[in-house]
C-alpha positions in Angstrom: -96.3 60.2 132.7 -93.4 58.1 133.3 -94.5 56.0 130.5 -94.7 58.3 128.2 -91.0 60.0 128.8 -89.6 56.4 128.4 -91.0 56.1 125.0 -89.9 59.7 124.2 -86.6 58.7 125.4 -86.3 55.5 123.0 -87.6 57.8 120.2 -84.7 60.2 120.9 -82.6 56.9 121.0 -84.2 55.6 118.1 -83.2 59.0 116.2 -79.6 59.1 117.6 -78.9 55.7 116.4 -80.2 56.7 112.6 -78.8 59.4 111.8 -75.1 58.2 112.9 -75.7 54.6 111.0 -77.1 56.7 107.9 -74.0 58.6 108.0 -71.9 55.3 108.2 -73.4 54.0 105.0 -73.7 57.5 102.9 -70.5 59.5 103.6 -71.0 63.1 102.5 -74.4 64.2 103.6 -76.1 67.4 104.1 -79.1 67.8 106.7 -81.5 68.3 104.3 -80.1 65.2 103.1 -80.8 63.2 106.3 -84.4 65.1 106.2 -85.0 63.7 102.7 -84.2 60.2 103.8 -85.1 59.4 107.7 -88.2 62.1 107.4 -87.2 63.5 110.4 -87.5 67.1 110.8 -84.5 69.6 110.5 -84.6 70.3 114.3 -84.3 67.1 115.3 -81.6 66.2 112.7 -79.7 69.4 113.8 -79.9 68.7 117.5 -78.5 65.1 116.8 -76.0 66.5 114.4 -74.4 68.6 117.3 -74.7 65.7 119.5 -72.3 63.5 117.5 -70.0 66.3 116.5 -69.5 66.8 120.5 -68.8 63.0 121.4 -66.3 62.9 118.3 -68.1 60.5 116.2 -69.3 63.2 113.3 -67.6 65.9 111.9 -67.8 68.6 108.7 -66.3 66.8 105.4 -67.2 69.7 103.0 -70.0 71.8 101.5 -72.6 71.0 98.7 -74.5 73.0 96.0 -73.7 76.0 93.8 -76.9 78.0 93.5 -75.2 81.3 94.2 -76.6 80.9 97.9 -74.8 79.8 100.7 -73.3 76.1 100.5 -75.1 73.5 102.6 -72.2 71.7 105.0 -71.4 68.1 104.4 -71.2 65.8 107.5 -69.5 62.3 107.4 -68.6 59.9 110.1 -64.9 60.0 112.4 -64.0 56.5 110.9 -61.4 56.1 113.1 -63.2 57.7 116.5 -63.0 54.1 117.5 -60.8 51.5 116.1 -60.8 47.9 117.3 -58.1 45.0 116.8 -58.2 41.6 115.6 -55.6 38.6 115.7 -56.0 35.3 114.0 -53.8 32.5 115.6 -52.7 29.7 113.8 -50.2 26.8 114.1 -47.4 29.1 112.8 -48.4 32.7 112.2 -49.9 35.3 113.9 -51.9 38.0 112.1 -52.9 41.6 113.2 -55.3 43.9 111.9 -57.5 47.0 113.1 -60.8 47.9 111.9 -62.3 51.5 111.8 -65.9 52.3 112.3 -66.8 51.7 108.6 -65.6 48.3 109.0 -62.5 48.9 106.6 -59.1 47.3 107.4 -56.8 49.8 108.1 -53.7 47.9 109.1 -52.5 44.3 108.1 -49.3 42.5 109.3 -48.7 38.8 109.1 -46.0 37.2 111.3 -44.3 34.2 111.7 -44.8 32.9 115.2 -45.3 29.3 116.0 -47.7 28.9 119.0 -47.4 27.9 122.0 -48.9 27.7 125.4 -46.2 30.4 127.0 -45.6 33.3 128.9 -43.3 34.3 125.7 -46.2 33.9 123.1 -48.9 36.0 124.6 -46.2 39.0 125.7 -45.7 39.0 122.0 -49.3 39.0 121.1 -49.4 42.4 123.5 -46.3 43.5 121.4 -48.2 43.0 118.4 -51.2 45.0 119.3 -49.1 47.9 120.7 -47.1 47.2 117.2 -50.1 48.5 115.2 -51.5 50.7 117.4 -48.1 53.1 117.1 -48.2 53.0 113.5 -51.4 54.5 113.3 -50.8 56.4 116.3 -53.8 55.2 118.1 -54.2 56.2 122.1 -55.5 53.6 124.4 -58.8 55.8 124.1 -59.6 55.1 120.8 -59.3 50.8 121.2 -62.3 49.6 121.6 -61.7 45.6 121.8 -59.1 43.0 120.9 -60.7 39.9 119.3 -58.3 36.8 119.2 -59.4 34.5 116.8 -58.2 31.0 117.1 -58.8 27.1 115.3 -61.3 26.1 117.7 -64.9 26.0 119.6 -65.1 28.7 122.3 -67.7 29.3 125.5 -70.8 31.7 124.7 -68.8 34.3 126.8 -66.2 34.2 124.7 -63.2 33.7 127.5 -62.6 29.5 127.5 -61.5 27.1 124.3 -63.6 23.7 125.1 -61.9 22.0 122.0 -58.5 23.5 121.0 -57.5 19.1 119.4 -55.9 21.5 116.4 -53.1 23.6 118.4 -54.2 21.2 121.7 -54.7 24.1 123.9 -58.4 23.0 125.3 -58.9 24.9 128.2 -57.1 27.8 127.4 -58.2 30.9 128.4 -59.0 34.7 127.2 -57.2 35.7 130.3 -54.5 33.8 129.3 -54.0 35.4 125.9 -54.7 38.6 126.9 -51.8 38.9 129.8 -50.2 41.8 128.3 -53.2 43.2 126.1 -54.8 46.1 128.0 -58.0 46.2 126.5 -61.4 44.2 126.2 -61.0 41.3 124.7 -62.8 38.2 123.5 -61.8 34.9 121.8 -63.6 34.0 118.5 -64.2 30.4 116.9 -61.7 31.2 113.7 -65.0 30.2 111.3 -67.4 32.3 112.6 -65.4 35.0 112.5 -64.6 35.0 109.2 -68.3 34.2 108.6 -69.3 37.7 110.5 -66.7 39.6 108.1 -68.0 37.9 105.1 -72.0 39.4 105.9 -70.9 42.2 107.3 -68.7 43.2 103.9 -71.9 42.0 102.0 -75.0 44.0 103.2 -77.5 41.8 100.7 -76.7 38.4 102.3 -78.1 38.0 105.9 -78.5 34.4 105.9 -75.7 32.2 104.4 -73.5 29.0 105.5 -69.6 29.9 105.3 -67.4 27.3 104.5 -63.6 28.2 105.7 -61.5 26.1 103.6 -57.5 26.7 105.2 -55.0 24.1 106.8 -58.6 23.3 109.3 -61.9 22.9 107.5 -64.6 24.8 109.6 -68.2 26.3 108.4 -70.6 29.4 110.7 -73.8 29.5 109.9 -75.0 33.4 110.1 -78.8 33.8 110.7 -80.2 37.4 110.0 -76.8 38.7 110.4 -76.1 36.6 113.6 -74.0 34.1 114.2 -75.9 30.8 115.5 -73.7 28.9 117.5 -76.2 25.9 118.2 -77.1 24.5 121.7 -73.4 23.6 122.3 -71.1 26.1 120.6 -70.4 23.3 117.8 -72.8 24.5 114.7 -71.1 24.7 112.1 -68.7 21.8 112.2 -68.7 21.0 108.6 -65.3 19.7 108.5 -66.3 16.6 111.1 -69.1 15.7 108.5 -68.1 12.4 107.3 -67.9 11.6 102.8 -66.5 8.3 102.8 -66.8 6.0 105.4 -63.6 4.4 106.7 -62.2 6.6 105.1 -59.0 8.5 106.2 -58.1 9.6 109.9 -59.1 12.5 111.1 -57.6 14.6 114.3 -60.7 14.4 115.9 -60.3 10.6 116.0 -63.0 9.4 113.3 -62.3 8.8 109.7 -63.6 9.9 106.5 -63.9 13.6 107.7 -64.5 16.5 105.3 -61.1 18.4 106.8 -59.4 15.0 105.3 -60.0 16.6 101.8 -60.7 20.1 101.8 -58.4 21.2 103.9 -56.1 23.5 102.2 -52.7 21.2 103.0 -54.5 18.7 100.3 -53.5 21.4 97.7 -50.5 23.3 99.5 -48.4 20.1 100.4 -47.3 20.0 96.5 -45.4 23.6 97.1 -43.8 23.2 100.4 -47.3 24.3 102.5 -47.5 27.8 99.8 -51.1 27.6 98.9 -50.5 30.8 96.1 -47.3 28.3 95.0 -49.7 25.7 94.3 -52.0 27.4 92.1 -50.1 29.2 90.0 -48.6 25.9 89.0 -52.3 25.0 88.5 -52.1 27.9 86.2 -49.0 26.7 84.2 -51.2 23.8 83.1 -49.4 21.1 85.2 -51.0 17.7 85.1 -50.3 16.2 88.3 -51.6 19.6 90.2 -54.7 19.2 87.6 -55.1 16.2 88.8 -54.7 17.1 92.4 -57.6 19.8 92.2 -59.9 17.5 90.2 -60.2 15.1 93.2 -60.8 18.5 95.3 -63.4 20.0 93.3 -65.2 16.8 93.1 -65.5 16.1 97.0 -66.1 20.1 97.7 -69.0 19.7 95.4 -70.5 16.8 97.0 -69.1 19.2 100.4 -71.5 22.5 99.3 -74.8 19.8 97.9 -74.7 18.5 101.3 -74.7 21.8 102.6 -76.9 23.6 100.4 -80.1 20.5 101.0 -79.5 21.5 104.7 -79.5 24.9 104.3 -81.1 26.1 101.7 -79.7 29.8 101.5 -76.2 31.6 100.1 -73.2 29.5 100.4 -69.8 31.3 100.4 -66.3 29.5 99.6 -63.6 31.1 102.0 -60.3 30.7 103.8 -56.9 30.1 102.0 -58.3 28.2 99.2 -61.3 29.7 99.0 -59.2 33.0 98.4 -58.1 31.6 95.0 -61.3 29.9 93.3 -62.9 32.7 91.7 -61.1 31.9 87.8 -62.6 28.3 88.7 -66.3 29.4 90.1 -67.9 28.6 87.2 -66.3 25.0 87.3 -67.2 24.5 90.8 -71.1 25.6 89.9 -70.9 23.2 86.9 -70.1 20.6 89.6 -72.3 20.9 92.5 -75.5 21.7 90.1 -75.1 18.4 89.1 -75.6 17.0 92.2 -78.7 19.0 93.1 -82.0 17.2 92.9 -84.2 20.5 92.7 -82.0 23.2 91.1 -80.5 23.4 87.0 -77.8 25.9 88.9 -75.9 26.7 91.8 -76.0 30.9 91.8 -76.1 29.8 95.7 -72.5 29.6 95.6 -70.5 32.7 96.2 -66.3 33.7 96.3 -65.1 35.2 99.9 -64.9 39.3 99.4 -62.4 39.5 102.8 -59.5 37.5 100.2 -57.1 37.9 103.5 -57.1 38.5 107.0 -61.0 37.3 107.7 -60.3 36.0 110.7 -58.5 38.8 111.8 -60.9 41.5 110.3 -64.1 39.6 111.9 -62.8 39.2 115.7 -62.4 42.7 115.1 -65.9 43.6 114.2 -67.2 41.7 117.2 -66.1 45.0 119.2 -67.2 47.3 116.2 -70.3 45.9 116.1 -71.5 45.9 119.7 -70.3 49.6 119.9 -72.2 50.5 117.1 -75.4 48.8 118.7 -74.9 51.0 121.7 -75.1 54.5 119.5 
């Protein structure tokens, strides 16, 4: 007996979950609708209906059909029942944005701030959070999370930075950033965050290799939609993957690293660090910035081969240059195809779709994500 109300229970679960995640996906449905498509019957879609409606997460959008009959009501998702809120740290900036239910960035705001390890620093990272929760008049209620995204590895339980060389802040803790945050919160390896938004904004690519190319060269490899972190919380590490031995000096203390030449500075540091600077003077045809991205293009496809023969699956170019390649996509295919000993092309290779913010917008989704699992 007991048995069988468990798995009646799980079934009930089972068609809670559905019917909120179909509605996520299809805004606008009817219950016939949800019928049609989870072949459930109309009691059972009814009864979880007015269970969502109650707990805030569902609500009437509008009415469907004009056979002279009565119109069938519409129900679409709360998007903003819960909202959660992501920072990205980096040497100089700070930036802030929230994520509704659907996923969608709802707020953006970059600041200047230059980091430090201070009581000064993480009062204004709680004034940034309460910044952009007033302007979309959000109570503490509706938060569900704050993820802090920063440029380096972090524990499993997402509270401790085991190697911070970038800003040097090893050891520095969630706690510590989260001194005048009053809400859950989790630290996020900047990479795999950005990786999560990426799959998450892409429902056809479960499996891919991100390769975050900003001012720090990092890489997340997403499995099945998951994030595999690797038997020490280092998988990923592209940017410590050495292309030319004895080559230049990296921060991590070896030479020759892949963060010696894609990082974004190797294109930036011709327009004063401006990364949008530098390409448009790409644009205006100017040689020595032709030049310049020549060198790049050549060791970022040597960068993605390497990848790909490990990996085998989706590639996708991100971060602050990756932002600004897709005029030059087909250039970069052109490249890396060469180098491929199995393949005549490199469709492998896709642009970022989160163009800003990634980091931001995926230590967000950590929280969105887990609360959605729990429905």
């Amino acid at each position: 007996m007991a048995t069988k109300k468990t798995a009646n229970m799980e079934i009930q679960k089972k068609n809670h979950t559905n019917v909120f995640q179909l509605l996520r996906k299809s805004d606008g449905l009817t219950k016939q609708n949800i019928v049609n498509t989870l072949q459930l019957c109309l009691p059972t879609v009814t009864q979880n209906i007015n269970a969502l409606c109650e707990q805030g997460l569902v609500t009437e959008c509008g009415t469907e059909g004009n056979t002279g009959g009565r119109r069938a009501k519409t129900y679409g998702i709360v998007k903003d029942a819960k909202v959660a809120i992501g920072l990205d740290i980096t040497r100089n900036h700070v930036s802030t944005v929230a994520v509704d239910l659907t996923g969608s960035v709802i707020y953006q705001e970059n600041t200047r701030r230059k980091f430090e390890k201070s009581d000064a620093y993480y009062r204004y990272l709680g004034k940034m959070v309460r910044k952009c929760m007033t302007a979309l008049q959000l109570p503490d209620e509706k938060i569900l999370g704050v993820g802090i995204g920063v440029p380096g590895l972090v524990t499993a339980d997402n509270q401790t930075v085991f190697y911070g060389e970038i800003l040097h802040f090893t050891g520095s803790t969630c706690a510590e950033f989260s001194t005048y945050i009053p809400f859950p919160t989790a630290l996020m390896n900047d990479a795999n965050a950005a990786g999560f938004a990426e799959t998450w904004a892409d429902p056809d690519i479960k499996t891919a290799f991100y390769l975050m190319l900003s001012n720090n060269v990092g890489g997340s490899v997403i499995i099945n939609g998951q994030t595999y972190t690797g038997s020490h919380y280092r998988s990923g590490e592209v940017g410590h993957i050495c292309i030319e031995r004895g080559g230049r000096r990296c921060y991590c203390g070896q030479q020759g690293c892949v963060a010696r030449y894609l990082a974004a500075t190797e294109l930036s540091n011709m327009t004063d660090g401006r990364i949008a600077d530098y390409f448009a003077l790409l644009q205006s045809g100017d040689g020595q910035a032709a030049e310049r991205f020549d060198t790049y293009l050549d060791n970022l496809a040597f960068t993605v081969n390497t990848l790909y023969m490990l990996f085998d699956c989706p590639i996708i170019l991100g971060g602050y240059v990756g932002a600004h390649l897709f005029p030059y996509m087909d250039e970069i295919k052109l490249r890396t195809q060469r180098l491929n000993s199995f393949e005549s092309d490199a469709e492998y290779l896709h642009e970022c779709l989160y163009r800003t913010e990634a980091i931001a917008a995926g230590s967000a989704l950590h929280f969105i994500s887990r609360y959605l699992e729990s429905i």
